[in-house]
N, C-alpha and C positions, 0 to 999 in steps of 0.2 A: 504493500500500500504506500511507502514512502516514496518509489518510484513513480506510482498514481499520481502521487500529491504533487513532484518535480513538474511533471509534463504537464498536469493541469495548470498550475502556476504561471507556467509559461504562454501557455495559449490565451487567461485570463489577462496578461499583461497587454498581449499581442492586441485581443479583441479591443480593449481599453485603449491602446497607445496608437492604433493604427486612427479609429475617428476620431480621436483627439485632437492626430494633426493635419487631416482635412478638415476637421471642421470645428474652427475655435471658439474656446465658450463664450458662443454669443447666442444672448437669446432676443433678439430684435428687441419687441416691444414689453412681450413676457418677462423679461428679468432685468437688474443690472447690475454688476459690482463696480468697480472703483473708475471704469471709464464708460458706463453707459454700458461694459459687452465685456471686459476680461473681470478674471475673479479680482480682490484688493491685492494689494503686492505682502502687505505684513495684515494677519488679524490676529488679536491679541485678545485673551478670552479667561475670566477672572470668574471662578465657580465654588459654591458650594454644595458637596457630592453627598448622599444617601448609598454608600454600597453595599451588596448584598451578594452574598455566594452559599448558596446552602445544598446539601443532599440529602436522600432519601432511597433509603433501602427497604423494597417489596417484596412481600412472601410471591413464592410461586402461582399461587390463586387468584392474583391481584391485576385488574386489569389496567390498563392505560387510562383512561378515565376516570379510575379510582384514586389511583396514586396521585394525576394530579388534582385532583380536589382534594388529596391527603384524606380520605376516605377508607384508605387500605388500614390492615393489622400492621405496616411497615414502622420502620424507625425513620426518625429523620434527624439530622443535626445540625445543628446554626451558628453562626457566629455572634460574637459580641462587639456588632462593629459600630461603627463612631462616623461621626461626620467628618469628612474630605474638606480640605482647600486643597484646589486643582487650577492649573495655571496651562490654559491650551494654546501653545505659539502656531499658525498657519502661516508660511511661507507660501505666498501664490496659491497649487496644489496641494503642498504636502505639510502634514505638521506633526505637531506631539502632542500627546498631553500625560501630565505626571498627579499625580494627586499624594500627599501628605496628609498622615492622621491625627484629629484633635481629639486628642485623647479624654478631655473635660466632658465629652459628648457621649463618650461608650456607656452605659449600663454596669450596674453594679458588679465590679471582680469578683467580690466575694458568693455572690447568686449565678452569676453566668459567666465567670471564671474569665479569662484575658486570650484575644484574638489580636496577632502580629499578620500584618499582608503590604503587599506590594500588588502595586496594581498601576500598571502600565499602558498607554494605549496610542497606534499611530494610526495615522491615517493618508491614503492619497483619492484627489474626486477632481477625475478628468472630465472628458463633456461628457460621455453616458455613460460612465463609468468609476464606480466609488468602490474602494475597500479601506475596512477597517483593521489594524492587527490589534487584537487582546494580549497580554500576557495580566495572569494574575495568580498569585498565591497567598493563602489562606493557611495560619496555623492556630490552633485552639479553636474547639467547637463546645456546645454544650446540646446536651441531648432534648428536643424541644417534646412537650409534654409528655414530661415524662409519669405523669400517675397510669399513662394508659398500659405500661410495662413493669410497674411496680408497687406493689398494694400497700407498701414501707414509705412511699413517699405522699408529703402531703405538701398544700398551698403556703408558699411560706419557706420550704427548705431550699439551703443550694439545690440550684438544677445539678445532673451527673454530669459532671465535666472530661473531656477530652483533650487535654495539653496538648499531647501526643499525635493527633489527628491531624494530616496537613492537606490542603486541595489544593492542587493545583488545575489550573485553567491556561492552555491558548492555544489560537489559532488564527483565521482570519473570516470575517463575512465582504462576500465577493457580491456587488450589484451592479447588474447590468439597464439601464434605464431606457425602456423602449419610446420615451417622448421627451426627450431632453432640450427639444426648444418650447416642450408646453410645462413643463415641470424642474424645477429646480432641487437637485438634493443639496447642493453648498445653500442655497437659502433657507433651508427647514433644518439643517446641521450643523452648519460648522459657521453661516452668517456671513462669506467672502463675496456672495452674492445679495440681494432682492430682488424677490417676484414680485411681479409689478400684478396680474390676476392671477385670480381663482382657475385652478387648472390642478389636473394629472396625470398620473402614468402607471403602466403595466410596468413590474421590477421583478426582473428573475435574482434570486439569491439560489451561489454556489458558496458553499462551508464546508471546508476542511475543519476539524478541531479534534483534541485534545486533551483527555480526562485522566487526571490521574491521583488516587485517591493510597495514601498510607498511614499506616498507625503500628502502635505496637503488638496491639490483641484482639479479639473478636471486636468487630462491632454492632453485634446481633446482642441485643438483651438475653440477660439469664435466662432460661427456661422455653426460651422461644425457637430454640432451635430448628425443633421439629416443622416448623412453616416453612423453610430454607429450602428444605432437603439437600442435595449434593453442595450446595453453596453455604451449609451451615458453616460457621467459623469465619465468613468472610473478613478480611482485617486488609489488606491490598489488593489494588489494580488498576490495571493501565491501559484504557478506551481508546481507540484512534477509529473519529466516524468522516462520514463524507455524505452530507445532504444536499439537495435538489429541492428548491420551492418556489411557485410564482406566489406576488404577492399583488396589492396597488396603495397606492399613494396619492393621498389627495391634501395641495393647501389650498384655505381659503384667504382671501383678502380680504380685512374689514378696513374700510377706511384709509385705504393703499398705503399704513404704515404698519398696521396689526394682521397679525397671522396665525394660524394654525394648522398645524398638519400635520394627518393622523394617517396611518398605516400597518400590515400586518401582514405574517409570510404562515404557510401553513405545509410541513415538512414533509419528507421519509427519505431516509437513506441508509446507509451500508455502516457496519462497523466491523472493526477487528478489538479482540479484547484476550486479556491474560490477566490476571486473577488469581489470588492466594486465597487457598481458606485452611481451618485447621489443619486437612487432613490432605489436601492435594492443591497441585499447582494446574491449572482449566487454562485453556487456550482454546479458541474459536471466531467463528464470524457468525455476524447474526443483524439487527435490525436495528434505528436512530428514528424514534420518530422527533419533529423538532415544532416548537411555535415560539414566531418572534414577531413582537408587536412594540412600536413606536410612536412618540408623541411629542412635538417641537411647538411651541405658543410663545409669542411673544411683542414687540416691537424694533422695528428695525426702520433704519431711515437716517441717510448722510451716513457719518461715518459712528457713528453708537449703535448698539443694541443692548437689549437686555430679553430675559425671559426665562423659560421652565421648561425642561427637557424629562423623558422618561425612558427608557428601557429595558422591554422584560423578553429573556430569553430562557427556555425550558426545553430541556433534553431529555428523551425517554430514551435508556440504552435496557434492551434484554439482554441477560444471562444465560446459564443454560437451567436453572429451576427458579430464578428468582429475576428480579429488574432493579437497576441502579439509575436514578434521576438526578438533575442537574438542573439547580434556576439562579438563574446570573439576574440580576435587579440594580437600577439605579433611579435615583430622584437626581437631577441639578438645577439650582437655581446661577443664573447667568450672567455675566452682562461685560462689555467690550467695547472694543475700538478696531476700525478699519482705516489702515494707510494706505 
């Protein structure tokens, strides 16, 4: 699959780079960045981040629609995360963005124990063509309610915490934008643009990504083993999926400085997995279902904006008796400057 992932990459660049420079981000009357038609040269982008990275492990019984409405007998575990200040520099196309943790903002250590993460993010948004890379890791989790696993525990005690516990996340979401003089994704994301109307577009999203979950011991509650079967004892493993989804995107224009725009991708793809449990090391390929939904509101006009951004992506990987889930989450609130 890594050889997959090479030649895919390659052709995603190709797709991107080849209409890019026939045809430069101009979107006539529909959009404008810093000269009526090219994105701004520098945006400069001052945030504060809500982030969220949690999993959820499902007995073999448990369907896809159960788990994510957390409806199953499964565990799930959380972190005890704190609000971000995140500084996103954009160069023309391409940019970064970093986020640092205020710690003043986490939830009590001593109830939901201390979560350490890095959380990284790039980006490049040619004319029809945007990707984003993730990198994120995740240590310390706390077990989230936990009375449903334990008749010992009541309202009020430390949750069961997991020091030990580390997630790691990355990869990239690849979009490819089928109306790109009627829709802007630099204006609903990253702000080097304005859409000037109401307008949108059909967006295929390709996603390579990257799961990889360790600890030091089971992380199946006591006595519950028997729901697992051959995955009882799970404690590591290491996901490599690859998704296919179309989606649409729609912003409105209120008032030709106010905006919003809302959109959502709806999945299935391929995975490869390997996997520790007490008693054996499991290797296989098997199934990704994915949903990813987006939300951009704000004011933009000359060179400021400001506004409120959302991000919810959820990953459904099977195992071979049981399923391992993944929900990446962010709140930001925004605001900036365009050179």
């Amino acid at each position: 699959m890594t050889r997959l992932y090479t030649v895919l990459l390659v052709l995603m660049i190709s797709a991107g780079a080849g209409p890019a420079i026939i045809f430069p981000a101009v979107y006539g009357e529909e959009a404008r960045g810093h000269d009526d038609n090219e994105p701004a040269g520098i945006t400069l982008r001052f945030s504060f981040i809500r982030p969220y990275v949690d999993f959820r492990l499902s007995p073999e019984d448990a369907s896809f629609g159960d788990s994510l409405r957390g409806e199953d007998d499964g565990v799930q575990y959380s972190p005890n995360e704190a609000v971000d200040l995140s500084i996103l520099l954009m160069i023309k196309n391409f940019g970064m963005q970093y986020s640092g943790r205020l710690n003043s903002t986490a939830k009590d250590e001593d109830t939901y124990g201390r979560t350490d993460y890095m959380d990284v993010h790039a980006f490049g948004y040619l004319h029809n063509v945007a990707i984003d890379i993730v990198f994120q890791r995740y240590r310390g989790f706390y077990m989230d309610e936990p009375g449903r696993h334990s008749v010992s525990w009541s309202s009020g005690d430390p949750y069961p915490q997991r020091r030990d516990l580390q997630v790691t996340t990355m990869g990239l979401n690849y979009y490819y934008i089928f109306f790109p003089g009627d829709f802007s994704f630099r204006a609903a994301f990253n702000q080097t643009q304005q859409q000037r109307r109401s307008a949108g577009s059909f967006i295929f999203l390709i996603s390579p990504f990257s799961y990889k979950v360790e600890s030091d011991s089971s992380l199946i509650p006591a006595g519950e083993d028997a729901l697992y079967g051959r995955d009882a004892g799970f404690f590591r493993g290491n996901y490599t999926t690859l998704s296919f989804a179309p989606g649409f995107f729609y912003t409105f224009i209120i008032q030709s400085d106010f905006f919003v725009t809302v959109g959502a991708f709806a999945c299935a793809g391929v995975q490869q997995y390997m996997y520790e449990t007490a008693l054996e090391d499991i290797r296989g390929n098997g199934y990704v279902y994915k949903l990813n939904g987006k939300l951009s509101a704000g004011y933009s006009a000359g060179s400021f904006y400001l506004g409120f951004a959302a991000n919810y992506d959820y990953a459904y990987l099977k195992m071979k008796e049981s399923a391992i889930s993944f929900t990446i989450f962010y709140g930001e609130v925004y605001g900036g400057i365009r050179i």
